[in-house]
C-alpha positions as CSV (number, residue, x, y, z in Angstrom):
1,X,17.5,-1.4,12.5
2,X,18.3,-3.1,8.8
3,X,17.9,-0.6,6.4
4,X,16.9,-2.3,2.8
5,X,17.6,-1.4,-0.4
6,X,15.4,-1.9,-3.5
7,X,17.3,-3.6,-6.0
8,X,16.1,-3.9,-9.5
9,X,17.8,-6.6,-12.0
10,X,17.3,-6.4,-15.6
11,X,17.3,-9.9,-16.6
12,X,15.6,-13.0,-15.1
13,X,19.2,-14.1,-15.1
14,X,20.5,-11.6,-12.5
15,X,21.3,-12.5,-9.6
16,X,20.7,-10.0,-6.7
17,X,22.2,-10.7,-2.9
18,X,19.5,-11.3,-0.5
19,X,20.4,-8.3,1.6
20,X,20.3,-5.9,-1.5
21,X,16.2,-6.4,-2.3
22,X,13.4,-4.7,-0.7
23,X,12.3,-8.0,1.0
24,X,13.7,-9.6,4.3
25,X,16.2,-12.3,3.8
26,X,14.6,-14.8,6.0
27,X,11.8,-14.5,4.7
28,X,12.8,-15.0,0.5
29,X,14.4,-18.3,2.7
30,X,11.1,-19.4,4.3
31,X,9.6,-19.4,0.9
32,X,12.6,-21.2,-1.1
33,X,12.2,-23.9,1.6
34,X,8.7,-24.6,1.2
35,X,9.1,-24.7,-2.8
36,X,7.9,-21.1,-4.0
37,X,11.1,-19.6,-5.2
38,X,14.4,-21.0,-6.1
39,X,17.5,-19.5,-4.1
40,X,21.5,-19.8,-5.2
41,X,23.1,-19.9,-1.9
42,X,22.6,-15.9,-0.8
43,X,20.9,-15.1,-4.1
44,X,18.1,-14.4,-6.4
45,X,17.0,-14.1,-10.0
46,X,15.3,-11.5,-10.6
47,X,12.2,-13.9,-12.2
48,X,12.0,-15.1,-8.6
49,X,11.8,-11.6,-7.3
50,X,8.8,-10.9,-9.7
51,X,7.0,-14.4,-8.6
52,X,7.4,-13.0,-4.6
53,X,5.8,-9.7,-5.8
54,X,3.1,-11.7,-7.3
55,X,3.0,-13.6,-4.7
56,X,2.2,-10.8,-2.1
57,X,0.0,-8.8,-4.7
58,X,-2.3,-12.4,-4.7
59,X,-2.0,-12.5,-0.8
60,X,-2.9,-9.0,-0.1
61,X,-5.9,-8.5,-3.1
62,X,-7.7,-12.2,-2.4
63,X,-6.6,-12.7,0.9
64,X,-5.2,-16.2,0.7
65,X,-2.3,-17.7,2.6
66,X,1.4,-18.4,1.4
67,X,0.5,-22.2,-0.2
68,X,-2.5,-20.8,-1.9
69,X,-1.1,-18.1,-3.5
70,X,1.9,-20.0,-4.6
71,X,-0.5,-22.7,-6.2
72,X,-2.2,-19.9,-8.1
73,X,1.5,-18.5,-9.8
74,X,2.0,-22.2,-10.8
75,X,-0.9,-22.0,-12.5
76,X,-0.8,-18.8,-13.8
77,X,2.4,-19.6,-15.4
78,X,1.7,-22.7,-16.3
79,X,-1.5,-21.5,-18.3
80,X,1.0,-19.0,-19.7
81,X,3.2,-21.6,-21.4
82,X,-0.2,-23.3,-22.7
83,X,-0.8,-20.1,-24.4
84,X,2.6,-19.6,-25.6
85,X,2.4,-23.2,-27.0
86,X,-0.7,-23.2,-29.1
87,X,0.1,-19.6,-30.0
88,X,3.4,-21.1,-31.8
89,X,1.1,-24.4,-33.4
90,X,-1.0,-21.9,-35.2
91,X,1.7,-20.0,-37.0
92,X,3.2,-23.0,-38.6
């Protein structure tokens, strides 16, 4: 039995090994080969960390599958920088 350690990076530029976070390694891999998350050979931002937990949070609260709750971050964060934008225009 693996026992698995929650890890908790500071930056979205820390990297965490795969084996140090509270989630299973093969899965983190399953979801950087279908285009969720981004993976640097054994490790992960801590950015993409906080995408899986959104991830799962989506999953488990509306009950929709991997793609569809990968489809809603994108546009979640996309809508983000869209508000981030136009927030900027108007203070010029």
């Amino acid at each position: 039995m693996m026992t698995l350690i929650r890890i908790y990076c500071e930056t979205s530029e820390e990297m965490c090994h795969l084996s140090s976070v509270e989630y299973s390694p093969d899965f983190l891999k399953a979801l950087a080969e279908i285009g969720v998350i981004t993976l640097h050979n054994d490790y992960i931002s801590s950015g993409e960390l906080r995408k899986v937990k959104r991830l799962l949070r989506l999953k488990g609260m509306l009950g929709v599958n991997t793609a569809g709750a990968a489809i809603i971050i994108d546009l979640l964060d996309r809508i983000e920088a869209l508000e981030a934008e136009v927030h900027a225009l108007k203070r010029r």
